[in-house]
C-alpha positions in Angstrom: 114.5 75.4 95.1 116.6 77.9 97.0 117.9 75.2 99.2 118.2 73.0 96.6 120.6 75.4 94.8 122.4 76.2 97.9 122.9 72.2 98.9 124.5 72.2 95.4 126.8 75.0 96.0 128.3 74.0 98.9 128.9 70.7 97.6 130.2 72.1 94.4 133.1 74.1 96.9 133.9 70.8 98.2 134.5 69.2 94.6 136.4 72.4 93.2 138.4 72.8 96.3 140.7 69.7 95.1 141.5 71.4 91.7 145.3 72.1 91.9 144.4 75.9 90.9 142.6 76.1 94.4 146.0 75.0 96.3 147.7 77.8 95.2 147.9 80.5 97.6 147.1 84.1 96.6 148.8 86.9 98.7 146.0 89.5 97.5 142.4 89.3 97.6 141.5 92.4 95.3 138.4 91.9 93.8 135.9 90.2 96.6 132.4 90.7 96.4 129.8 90.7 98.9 126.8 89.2 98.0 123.7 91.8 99.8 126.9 93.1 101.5 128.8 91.6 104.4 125.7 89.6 106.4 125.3 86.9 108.4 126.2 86.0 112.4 129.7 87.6 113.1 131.9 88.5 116.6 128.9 91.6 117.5 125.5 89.7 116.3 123.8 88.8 113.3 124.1 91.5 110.6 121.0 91.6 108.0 121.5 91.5 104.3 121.6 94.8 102.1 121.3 97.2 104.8 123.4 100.0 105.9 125.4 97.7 108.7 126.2 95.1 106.3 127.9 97.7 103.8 129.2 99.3 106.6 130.9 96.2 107.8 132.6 95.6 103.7 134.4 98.6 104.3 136.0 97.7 108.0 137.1 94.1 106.3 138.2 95.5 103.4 136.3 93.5 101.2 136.4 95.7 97.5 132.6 95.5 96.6 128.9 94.7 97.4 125.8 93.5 95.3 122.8 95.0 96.2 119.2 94.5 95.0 117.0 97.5 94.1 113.0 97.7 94.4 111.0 100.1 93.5 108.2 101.9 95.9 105.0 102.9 95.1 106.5 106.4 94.4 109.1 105.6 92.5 112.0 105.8 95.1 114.6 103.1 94.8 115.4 101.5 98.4 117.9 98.5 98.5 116.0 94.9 99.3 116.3 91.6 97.7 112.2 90.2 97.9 109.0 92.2 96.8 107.9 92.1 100.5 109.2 92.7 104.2 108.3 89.1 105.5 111.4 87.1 104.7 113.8 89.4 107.0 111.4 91.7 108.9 108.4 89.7 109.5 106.2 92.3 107.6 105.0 90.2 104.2 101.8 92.8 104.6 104.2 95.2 103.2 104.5 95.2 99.2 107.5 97.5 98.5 105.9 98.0 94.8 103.0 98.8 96.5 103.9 100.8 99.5 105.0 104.6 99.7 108.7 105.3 100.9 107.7 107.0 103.8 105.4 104.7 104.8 108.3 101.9 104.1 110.6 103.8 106.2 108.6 104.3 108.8 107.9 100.8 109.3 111.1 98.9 108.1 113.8 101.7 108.3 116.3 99.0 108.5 116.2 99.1 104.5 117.9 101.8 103.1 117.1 103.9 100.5 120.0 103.7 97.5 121.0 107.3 98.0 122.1 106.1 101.4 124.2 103.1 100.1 125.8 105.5 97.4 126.9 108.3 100.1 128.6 105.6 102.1 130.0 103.7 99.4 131.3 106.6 97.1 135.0 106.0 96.3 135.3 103.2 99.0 132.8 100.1 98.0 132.5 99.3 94.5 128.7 98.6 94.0 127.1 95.8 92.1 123.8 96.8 91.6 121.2 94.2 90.4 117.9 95.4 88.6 114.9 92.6 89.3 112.5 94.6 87.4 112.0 95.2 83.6 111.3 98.8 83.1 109.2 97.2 80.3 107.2 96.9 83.3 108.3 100.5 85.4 109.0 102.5 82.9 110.8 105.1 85.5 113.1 102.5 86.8 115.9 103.6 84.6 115.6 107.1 85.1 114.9 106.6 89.0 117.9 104.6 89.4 120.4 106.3 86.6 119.8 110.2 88.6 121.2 108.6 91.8 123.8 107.2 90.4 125.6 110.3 88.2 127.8 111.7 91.4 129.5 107.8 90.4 131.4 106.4 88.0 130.3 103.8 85.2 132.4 100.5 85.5 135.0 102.1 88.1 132.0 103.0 90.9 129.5 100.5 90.0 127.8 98.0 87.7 124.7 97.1 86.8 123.1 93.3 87.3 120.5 91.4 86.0 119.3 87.7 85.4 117.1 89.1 82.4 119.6 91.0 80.0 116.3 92.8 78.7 116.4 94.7 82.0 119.3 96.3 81.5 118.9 97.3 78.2 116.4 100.5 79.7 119.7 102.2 81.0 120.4 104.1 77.9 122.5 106.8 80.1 124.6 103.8 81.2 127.1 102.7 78.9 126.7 98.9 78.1 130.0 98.4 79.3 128.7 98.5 82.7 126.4 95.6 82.3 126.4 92.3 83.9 124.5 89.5 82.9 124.1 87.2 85.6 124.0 83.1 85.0 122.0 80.6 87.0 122.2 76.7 85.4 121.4 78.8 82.1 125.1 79.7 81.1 125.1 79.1 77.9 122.0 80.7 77.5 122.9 83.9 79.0 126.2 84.6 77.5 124.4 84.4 74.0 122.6 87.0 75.2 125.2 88.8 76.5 127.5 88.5 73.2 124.4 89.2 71.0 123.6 92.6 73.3 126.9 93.6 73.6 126.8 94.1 77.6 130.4 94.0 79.3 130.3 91.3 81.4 128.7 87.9 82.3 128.3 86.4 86.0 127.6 82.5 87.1 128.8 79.8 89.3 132.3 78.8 89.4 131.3 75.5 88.9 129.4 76.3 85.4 131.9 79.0 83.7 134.6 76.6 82.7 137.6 76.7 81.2 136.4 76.9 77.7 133.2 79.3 78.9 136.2 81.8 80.2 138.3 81.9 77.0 135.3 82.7 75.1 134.0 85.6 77.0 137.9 86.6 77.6 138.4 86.3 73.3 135.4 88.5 73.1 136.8 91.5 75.4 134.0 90.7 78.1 134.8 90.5 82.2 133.8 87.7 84.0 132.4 87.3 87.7 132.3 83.7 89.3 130.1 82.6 92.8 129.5 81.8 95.3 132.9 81.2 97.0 132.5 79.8 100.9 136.0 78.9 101.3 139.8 79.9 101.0 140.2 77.4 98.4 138.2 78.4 95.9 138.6 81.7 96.5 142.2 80.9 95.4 141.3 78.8 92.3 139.0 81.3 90.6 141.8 84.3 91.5 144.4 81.9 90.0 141.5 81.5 87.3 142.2 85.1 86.2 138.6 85.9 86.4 137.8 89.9 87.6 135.1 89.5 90.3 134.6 86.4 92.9 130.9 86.8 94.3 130.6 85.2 98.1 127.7 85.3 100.2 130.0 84.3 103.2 132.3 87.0 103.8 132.0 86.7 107.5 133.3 83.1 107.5 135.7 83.7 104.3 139.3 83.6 105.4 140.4 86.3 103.1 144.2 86.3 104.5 146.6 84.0 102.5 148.0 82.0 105.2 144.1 81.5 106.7 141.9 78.2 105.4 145.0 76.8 103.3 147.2 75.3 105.9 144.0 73.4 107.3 143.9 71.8 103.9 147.8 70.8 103.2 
């Protein structure tokens, strides 16, 4: 399904890159987000997504934010990692993070950081977008867990919060809902119901899926917006031309992100 989704992606840049929004250069690229932070094979290696090198390497390009995923350990510490085990990335699928202590994790993955880390090196440099894949119907010290590391930061100006399930979010009483972002998959409609019936502040989905009309309602209603995921120049220019507040890309290292880069290729 994954590669399904991303086939589909990649062919929906292609399609939206011949909008006439997308040939219009931008000289600014303010509000870039790196999706699991800046990962993937660049000039010194291959960097691994949502560790400390990949947020590391947002802040030398300049790139405004990062998402990051959170997980729980068995004792409650929140460490940044997208899946519920070690195999994908470091061949470890033995290793349950939900199930595993943190300094047992550490000890034998300490490529993923714990979010104390990520919010000492971001802190007034990185906006963070911080997506929640548990309910804390579920772990009921989620919230708390995750809301204490967060209070040396600002709500909305530092960081937001991200979910596919609205309900997640809604634990975070100490956040304001403002700070909320309820992330889309092919169930757009769906999930800005949700998101206008909870009152959260912002909705996120694929460019291809938010349209024109999609936009205008969540813009008439006072709510941000956040389109992905952007692999090229050109649609990195449409959705900025778009007006919308956050573009989402999970290929910053192969993004042109200055104005004259990618467009002249496609005059």
């Amino acid at each position: 399904m994954a590669d399904l989704s991303g086939h589909l992606n990649t062919l929906a840049n292609y399609l939206w890159s011949l909008s006439p929004a997308a040939r219009r250069p931008v000289p600014v690229v303010s509000n870039l987000v790196a999706h699991r932070g800046a990962h993937g094979r660049g000039p010194a290696g291959v960097v691994v997504e949502n560790t400390l090198e990949a947020f590391e390497l947002c802040l030398q390009l300049g790139v405004w934010g990062a998402e990051l995923d959170i997980q729980l350990t068995r004792d409650g510490e929140p460490v940044v990692h997208h899946d519920p085990h070690c195999g994908r990335l470091f061949q470890r699928p033995d290793l349950v993070i939900a199930e595993t202590r943190y300094r047992d994790l550490r000890a034998a993955v300490p490529e993923i950081p714990h979010l104390d880390e990520v919010v000492h090196l971001a802190r007034g440099r990185l906006h963070l977008m911080i997506e929640i894949k548990e309910s804390w119907q579920q772990r009921a010290e989620l919230p708390q867990r995750v809301s204490e590391r967060l209070q040396a930061l600002t709500p909305t100006t530092d960081f937001h919060l991200l979910s596919l399930e609205p309900e997640h979010l809604e634990g975070f009483r100490e956040i304001p809902k403002a700070a909320y972002v309820d992330v889309a998959q092919a169930n757009t409609a769906h999930i800005v119901r949700q998101n206008l019936a909870l009152g959260h502040g912002a909705v996120a989905g694929s460019f291809a899926l938010i349209g024109a009309s999609t936009l205008q309602q969540l813009r008439d209603a006072g709510r941000r917006v956040g389109t992905g995921f952007v692999e090229n120049r050109l649609i990195l220019n449409r959705e900025i031309n778009r007006g919308v507040d956050w573009v989402f890309s999970d290929s910053i290292l192969q993004l042109p992100l200055a104005a004259d880069e990618g467009d002249a290729d496609h005059s």
